[in-house]
C-alpha positions in Angstrom: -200.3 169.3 -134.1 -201.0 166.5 -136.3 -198.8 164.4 -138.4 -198.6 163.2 -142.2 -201.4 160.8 -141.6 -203.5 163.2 -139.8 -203.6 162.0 -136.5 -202.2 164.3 -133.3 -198.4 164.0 -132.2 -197.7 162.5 -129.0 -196.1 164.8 -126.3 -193.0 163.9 -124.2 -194.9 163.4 -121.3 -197.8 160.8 -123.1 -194.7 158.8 -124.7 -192.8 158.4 -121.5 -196.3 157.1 -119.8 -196.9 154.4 -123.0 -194.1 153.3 -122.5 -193.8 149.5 -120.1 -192.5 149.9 -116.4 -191.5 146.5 -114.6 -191.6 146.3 -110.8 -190.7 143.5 -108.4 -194.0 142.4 -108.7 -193.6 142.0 -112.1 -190.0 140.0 -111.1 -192.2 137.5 -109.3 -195.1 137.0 -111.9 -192.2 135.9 -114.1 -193.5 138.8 -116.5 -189.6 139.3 -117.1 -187.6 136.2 -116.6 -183.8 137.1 -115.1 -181.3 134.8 -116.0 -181.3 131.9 -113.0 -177.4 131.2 -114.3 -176.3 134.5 -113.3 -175.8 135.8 -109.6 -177.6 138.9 -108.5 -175.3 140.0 -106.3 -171.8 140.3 -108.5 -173.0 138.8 -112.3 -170.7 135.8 -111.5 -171.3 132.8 -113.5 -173.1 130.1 -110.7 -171.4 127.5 -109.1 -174.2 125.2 -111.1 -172.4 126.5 -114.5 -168.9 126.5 -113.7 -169.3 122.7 -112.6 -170.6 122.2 -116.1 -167.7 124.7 -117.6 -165.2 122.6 -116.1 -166.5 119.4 -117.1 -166.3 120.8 -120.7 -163.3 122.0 -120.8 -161.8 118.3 -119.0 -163.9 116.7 -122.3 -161.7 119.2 -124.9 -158.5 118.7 -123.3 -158.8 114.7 -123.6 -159.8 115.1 -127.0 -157.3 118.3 -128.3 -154.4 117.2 -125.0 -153.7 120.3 -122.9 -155.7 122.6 -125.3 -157.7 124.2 -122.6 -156.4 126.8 -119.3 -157.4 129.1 -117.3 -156.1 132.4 -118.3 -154.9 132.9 -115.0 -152.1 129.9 -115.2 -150.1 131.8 -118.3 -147.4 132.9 -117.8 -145.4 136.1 -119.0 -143.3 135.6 -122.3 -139.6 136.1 -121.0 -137.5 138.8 -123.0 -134.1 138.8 -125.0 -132.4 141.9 -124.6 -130.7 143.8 -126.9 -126.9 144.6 -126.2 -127.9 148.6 -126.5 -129.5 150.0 -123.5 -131.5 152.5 -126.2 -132.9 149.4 -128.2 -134.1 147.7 -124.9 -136.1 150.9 -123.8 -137.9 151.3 -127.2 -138.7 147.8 -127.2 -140.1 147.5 -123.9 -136.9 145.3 -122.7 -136.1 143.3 -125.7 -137.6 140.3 -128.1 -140.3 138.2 -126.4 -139.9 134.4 -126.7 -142.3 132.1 -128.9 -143.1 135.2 -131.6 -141.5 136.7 -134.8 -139.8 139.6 -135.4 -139.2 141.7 -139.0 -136.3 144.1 -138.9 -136.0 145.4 -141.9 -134.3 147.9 -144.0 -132.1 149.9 -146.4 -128.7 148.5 -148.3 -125.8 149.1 -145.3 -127.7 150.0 -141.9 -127.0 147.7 -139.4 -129.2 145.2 -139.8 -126.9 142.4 -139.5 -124.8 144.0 -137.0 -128.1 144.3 -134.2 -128.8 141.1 -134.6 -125.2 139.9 -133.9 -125.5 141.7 -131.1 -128.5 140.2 -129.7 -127.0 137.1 -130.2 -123.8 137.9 -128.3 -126.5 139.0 -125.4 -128.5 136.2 -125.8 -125.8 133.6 -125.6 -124.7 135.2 -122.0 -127.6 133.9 -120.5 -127.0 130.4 -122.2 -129.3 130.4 -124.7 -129.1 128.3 -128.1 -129.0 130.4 -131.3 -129.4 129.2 -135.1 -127.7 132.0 -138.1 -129.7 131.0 -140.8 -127.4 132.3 -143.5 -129.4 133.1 -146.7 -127.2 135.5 -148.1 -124.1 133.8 -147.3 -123.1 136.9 -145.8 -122.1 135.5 -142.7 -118.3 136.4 -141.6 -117.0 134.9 -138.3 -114.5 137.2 -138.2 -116.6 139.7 -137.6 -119.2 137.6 -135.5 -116.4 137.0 -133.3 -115.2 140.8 -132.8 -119.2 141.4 -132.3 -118.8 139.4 -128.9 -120.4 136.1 -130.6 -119.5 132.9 -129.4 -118.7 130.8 -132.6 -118.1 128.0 -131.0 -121.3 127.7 -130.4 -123.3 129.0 -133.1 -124.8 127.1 -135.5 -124.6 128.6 -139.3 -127.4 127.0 -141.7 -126.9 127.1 -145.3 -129.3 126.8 -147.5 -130.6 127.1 -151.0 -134.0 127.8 -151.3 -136.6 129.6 -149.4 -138.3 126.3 -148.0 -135.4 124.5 -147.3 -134.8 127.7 -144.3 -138.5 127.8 -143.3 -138.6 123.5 -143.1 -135.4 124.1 -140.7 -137.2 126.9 -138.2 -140.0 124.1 -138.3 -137.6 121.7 -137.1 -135.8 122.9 -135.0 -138.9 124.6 -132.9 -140.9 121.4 -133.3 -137.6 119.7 -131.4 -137.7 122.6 -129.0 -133.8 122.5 -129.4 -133.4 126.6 -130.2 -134.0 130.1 -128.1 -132.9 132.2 -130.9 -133.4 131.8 -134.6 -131.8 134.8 -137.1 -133.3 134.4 -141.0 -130.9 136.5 -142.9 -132.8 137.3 -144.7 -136.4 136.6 -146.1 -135.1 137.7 -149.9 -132.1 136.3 -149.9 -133.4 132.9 -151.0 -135.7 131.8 -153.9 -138.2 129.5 -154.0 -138.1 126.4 -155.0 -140.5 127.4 -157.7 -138.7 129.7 -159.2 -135.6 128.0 -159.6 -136.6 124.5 -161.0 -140.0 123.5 -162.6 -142.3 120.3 -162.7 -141.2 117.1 -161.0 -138.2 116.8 -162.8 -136.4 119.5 -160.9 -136.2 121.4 -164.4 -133.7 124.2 -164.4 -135.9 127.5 -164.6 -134.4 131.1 -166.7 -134.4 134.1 -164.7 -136.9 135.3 -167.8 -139.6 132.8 -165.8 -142.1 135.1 -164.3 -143.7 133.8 -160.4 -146.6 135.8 -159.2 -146.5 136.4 -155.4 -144.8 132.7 -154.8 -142.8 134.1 -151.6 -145.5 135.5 -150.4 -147.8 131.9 -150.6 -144.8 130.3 -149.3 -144.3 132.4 -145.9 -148.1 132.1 -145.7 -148.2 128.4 -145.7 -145.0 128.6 -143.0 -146.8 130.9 -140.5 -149.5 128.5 -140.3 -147.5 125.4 -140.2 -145.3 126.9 -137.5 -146.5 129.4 -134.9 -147.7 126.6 -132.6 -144.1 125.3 -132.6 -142.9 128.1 -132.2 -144.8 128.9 -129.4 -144.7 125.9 -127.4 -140.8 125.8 -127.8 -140.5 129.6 -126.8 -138.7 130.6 -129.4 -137.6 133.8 -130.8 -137.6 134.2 -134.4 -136.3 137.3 -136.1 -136.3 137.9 -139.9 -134.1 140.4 -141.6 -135.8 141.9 -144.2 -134.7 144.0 -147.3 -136.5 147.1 -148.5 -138.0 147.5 -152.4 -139.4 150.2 -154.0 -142.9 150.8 -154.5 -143.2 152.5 -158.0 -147.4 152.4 -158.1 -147.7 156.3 -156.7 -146.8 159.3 -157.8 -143.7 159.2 -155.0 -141.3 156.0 -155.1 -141.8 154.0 -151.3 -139.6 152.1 -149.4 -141.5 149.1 -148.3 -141.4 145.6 -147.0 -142.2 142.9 -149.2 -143.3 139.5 -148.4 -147.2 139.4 -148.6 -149.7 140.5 -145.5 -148.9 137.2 -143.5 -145.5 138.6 -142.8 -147.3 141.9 -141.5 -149.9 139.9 -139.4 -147.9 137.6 -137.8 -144.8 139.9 -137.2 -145.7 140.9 -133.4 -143.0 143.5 -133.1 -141.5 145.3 -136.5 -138.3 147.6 -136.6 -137.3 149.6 -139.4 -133.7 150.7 -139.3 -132.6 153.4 -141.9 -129.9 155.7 -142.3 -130.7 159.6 -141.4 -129.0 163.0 -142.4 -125.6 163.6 -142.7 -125.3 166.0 -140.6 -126.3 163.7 -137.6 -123.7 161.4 -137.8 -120.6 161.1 -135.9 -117.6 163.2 -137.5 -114.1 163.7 -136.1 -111.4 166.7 -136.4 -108.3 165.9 -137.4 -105.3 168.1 -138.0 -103.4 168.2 -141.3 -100.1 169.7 -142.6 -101.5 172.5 -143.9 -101.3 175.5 -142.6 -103.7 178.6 -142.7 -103.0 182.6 -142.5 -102.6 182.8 -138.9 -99.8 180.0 -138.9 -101.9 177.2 -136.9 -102.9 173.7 -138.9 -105.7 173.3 -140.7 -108.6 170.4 -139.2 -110.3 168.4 -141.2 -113.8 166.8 -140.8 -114.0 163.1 -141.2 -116.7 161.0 -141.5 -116.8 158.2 -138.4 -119.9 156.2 -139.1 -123.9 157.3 -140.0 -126.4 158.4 -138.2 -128.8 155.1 -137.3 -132.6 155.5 -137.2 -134.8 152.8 -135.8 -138.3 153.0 -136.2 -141.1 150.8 -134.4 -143.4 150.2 -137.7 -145.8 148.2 -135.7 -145.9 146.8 -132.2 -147.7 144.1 -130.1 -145.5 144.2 -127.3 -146.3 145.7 -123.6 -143.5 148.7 -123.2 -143.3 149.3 -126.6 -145.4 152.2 -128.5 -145.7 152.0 -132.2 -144.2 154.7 -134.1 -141.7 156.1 -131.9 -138.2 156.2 -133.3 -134.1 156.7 -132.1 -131.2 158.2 -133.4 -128.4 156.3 -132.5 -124.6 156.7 -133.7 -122.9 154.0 -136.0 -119.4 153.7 -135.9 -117.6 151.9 -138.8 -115.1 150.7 -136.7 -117.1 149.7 -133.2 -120.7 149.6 -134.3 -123.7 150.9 -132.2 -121.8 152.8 -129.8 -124.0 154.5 -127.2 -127.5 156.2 -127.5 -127.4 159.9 -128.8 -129.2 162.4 -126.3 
């Protein structure tokens, strides 16, 4: 059978015989050349080339100091736990050290309360914890019934965006901090949009800024994530939730630009769930029905807390599972619902 051009098709067998075959023979004419740097035997790289890996890697670390390791030297990034057994076993066994951490959320969910929390645990085990307070939200009253040692927690107030961002920078590039809480991300302004030019000129809330918070955080993460590294510390952001109006259904989302995203290695979403999961108590009134016996009434004890895993780069922790735990208005996160 012939082809477009008229001349007869090849067979299997005629194709398989064109094509080249290499022996040892071949090996030894140097027909194919094998790579002399690479053993036969387990495709290690040669002594020959290690010495001259080495020697390289001595050269970088005397120009960039302590650049350059073996990845064997590493060690494993410690964890902080969380004070709820349930929160530790979706997360693998808590926070690690030297990243960031976004939990963020709806109006009224816990968010401050967890993080209390894991600053109450964290403290147990002696480490240093910063409350940046950007919402001026912070009560010690209720830091204090949360199991927080006040005496030694340090509360930042700020008032703009940078002014909280220069003081993570700080205080990692001291390595003076374990712990550092942001509470939260849009609760401060930036300093462009509250005062304009170099006169520090009083800006109207009519003043339209484009995306500034987002520039900001992106200029941070790349100022400070080898601080923040090298010091080990932990650095959780509270976030709060806005609505995305751009579809035809109105989103809850994060806000903050795709550097927050990126450099986020473990995000939480916490949210409230259906009424009819949360924790409800009987209580007898005066009242009395036909048969003669009192009347109970169901009372609301707390809500129904949902934490998501939005995204994880954490070993022990699987992105997009989810827990239900009970919130109590009076105690908090109480225990993990079965």
């Amino acid at each position: 059978m012939a082809n477009k051009r008229g001349r007869p098709r090849k067979n299997k067998e005629q194709i398989i015989k064109s094509q080249p075959t290499y022996t040892d023979k071949d090996f030894l004419e140097e027909k194919v050349i094998p790579n002399p740097l690479i053993e036969k035997n387990n495709n290690r790289i040669s002594q020959e080339r290690r010495d001259r890996l080495n020697a390289t890697l001595r050269e970088i670390n005397k120009i960039i100091p302590n650049a350059v390791k073996y990845a064997n030297i590493i060690e494993e990034r410690k964890r902080i736990s969380f004070k709820q057994k349930c929160l530790n076993k979706l997360t693998g066994g808590g926070i690690p050290e030297g990243t960031y951490v976004t939990i963020w959320g709806d109006k009224g969910c816990a968010k401050t309360t967890i993080v209390l929390d894991l600053i109450a645990e964290a403290q147990k085990t002696g480490k240093q914890c910063i409350y940046i307070n950007g919402e001026r939200s912070y009560d010690p009253v209720y830091a204090k019934f949360k199991g927080v040692d006040i005496d030694n927690l340090a509360v930042v107030d700020v008032e703009k965006l940078e002014d909280g961002l220069d003081v993570i920078i700080k205080l990692c590039r001291n390595k003076v901090a374990d712990l550092i809480i942001f509470d939260s991300l849009h609760g401060l302004a930036p300093k462009g949009e509250l005062y304009e030019g170099k006169a520090d000129k009083e800006k109207s809330v009519s003043d339209d800024t484009m995306a500034l918070r987002a520039r900001k955080l992106t200029q941070f993460f790349e100022m400070a994530t080898a601080f923040v590294a090298e010091a080990k510390c932990a650095i959780v952001f509270i976030g709060q939730s806005r609505t995305d109006l751009g579809g035809f259904i109105k989103l809850e989302k994060l806000t903050g630009g795709h550097a927050l995203l990126h450099n986020s290695r473990l995000i939480l979403r916490v949210r409230r769930g259906q009424k009819a999961d949360a924790p409800f108590e009987q209580i007898e009134t005066d009242e009395v029905n036909e048969k003669g016996k009192k009347i109970k009434e169901k009372i609301q004890l707390g809500f129904d807390l949902v934490v998501h895993v939005e995204k994880s780069q954490i070993q022990g922790c699987v992105e997009g599972q989810e827990i239900h735990v009970p919130f109590y208005y009076k105690e908090g996160i109480k225990e993990w619902k079965k």
